[in-house]
C-alpha positions, 0 to 999 in steps of 0.5 A: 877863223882865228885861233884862240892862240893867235889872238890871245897874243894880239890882244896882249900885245894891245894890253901892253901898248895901253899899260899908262907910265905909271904901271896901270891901266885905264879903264877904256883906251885913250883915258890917263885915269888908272882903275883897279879892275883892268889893272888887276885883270890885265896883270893876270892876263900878262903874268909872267911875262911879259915881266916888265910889264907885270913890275909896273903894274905891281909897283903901281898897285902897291902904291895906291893901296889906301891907309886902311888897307882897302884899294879903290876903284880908281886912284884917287876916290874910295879913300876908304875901300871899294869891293876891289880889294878882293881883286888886288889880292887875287893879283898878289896872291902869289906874292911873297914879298909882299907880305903886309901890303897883303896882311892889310888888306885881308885884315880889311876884307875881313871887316867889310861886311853887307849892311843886313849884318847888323841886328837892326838890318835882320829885323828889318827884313825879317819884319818890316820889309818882304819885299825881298826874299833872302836869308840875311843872316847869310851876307857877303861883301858890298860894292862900297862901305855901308851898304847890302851884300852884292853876288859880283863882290861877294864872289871875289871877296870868297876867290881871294879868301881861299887864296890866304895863307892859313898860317896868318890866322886872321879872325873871322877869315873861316866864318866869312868865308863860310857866310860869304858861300852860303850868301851866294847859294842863297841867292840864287834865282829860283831856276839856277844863276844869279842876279846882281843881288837877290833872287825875288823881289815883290814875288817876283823871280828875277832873271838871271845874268850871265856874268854875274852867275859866271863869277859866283860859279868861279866862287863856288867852284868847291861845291860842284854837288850843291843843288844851286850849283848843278842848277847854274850850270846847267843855265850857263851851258844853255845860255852861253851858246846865245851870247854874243858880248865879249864880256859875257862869253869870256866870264861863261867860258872861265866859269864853265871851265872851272866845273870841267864843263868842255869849252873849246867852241865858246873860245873858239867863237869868242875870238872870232868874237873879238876880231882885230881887238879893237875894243876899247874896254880893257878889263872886257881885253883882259878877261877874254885873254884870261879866256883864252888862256883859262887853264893857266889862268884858272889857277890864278883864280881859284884855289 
């Protein structure tokens, strides 16, 4: 059996090995394209040390921050912003030297909004189309520009928010925090967790997803006495015992922890789980070291 210490440190040195010249990380091994997700999931993974490391990576996030304030999913595409803004600021959150590189990309995180925002989106499901069962005037943030709120984006979207100073002041910034949590506990599947977007569609009760609850559990980690939190929980903690893929394991065993919830058999299994790391995803890498690692890294997190 190996310990979760043991291999957290396997798995950073591998993080390490695959860190591209520019400072960031693919998203698989062997690929030279660098990705915003791994790349943020592994600064969190190795912050602070080792520091070299963490400074290439920062100067790379830094530099394929768009114009407009947004980052995208991958350099070179998105010029006009993806849902990993949120996850660039939760990697600079602690960063006080760079002030507006941050103060851009709040002030674009503020004016992405879900398309069922809008007045003609509202009627439209509250009209036309009952196929779906939520509370439009309850959005969030979407994966791309002009298109409906999603639980994964949402969620980052509302981690990052509680890490912006208050003496910013920026417009909007409680509002869309306060609609972005009430976004989630909207939808909610009706027997606790989430989907990837709504709870019902054509009458139906969609199932929920392990990562996908893990991550808005992480979100609303300041409404532990919700209803629709106590209900997840209690889904997660059922559910995570049957859970054999890394990802999943990692985002459950975070989330769980974050509620107080004991986690140390799921990290346990998960690092057996992972064996030597040969995994070739980096951001599934990263976030089982973030796992494994989760009182130190739940700070980096929440807020």
């Amino acid at each position: 059996m190996l310990s979760t210490e043991s291999t957290r440190a396997a798995i950073c040195n591998v993080l390490e090995e695959r860190q591209l010249s520019s400072g960031g990380w693919p998203a698989l091994a062997g690929s030279s394209q660098v990705a915003v997700e791994p790349t943020v999931y592994s600064m969190l993974a190795l912050r602070p040390d080792p520091e070299r490391a963490y400074e290439r990576a920062l100067r790379c996030l830094l530099d394929c921050q768009n114009p407009n304030g947004s980052w995208p999913s991958f350099i070179g595409d998105d010029a006009e912003g993806a849902w990993t803004t949120a996850l660039a600021l939760l990697a600079l959150a602690n960063n006080s030297e760079e002030v507006a590189s941050r103060r851009k990309g709040f002030q674009w995180l503020l004016r992405s909004v879900g398309k069922e925002s809008s007045w003609v989106w509202r009627w439209k499901f509250r009209t036309a189309d009952r196929h779906v069962r939520f509370d439009p005037n309850k959005f969030g943030w979407p994966w791309q520009p002009n298109t409906n709120s999603w639980v994964v984006p949402t969620a980052f979207a509302v981690l990052a928010l509680r890490h912006l100073p208050s003496s910013w002041s920026l417009e909007h910034s409680e509002l869309r925090l306060e609609r972005g949590t009430e976004m989630l506990l909207d939808r909610v599947c009706p027997g606790g967790g989430w989907n990837a977007g709504n709870s019902v569609v054509y009458g139906a009760a969609l199932a929920p997803h392990p990562d996908d609850t893990a991550i808005a559990l992480l979100a609303l980690r300041h409404c532990p006495h919700e209803s629709a939190v106590q209900r997840s929980l209690a889904w997660l903690e059922g559910k995570a015992s049957t859970l054999s893929a890394p990802w999943s394991l990692a985002w459950s065993a975070l989330a769980l922890a974050a509620h107080c919830r004991c986690v140390g058999r799921l990290l346990s299994f998960l690092a057996d789980r992972v064996g030597d790391c040969g995994l070739s995803d980096n951001a599934t890498l990263a976030v089982i070291a973030l796992a494994l690692d989760c009182e130190r890294c739940l700070t980096l997190l929440t807020r």
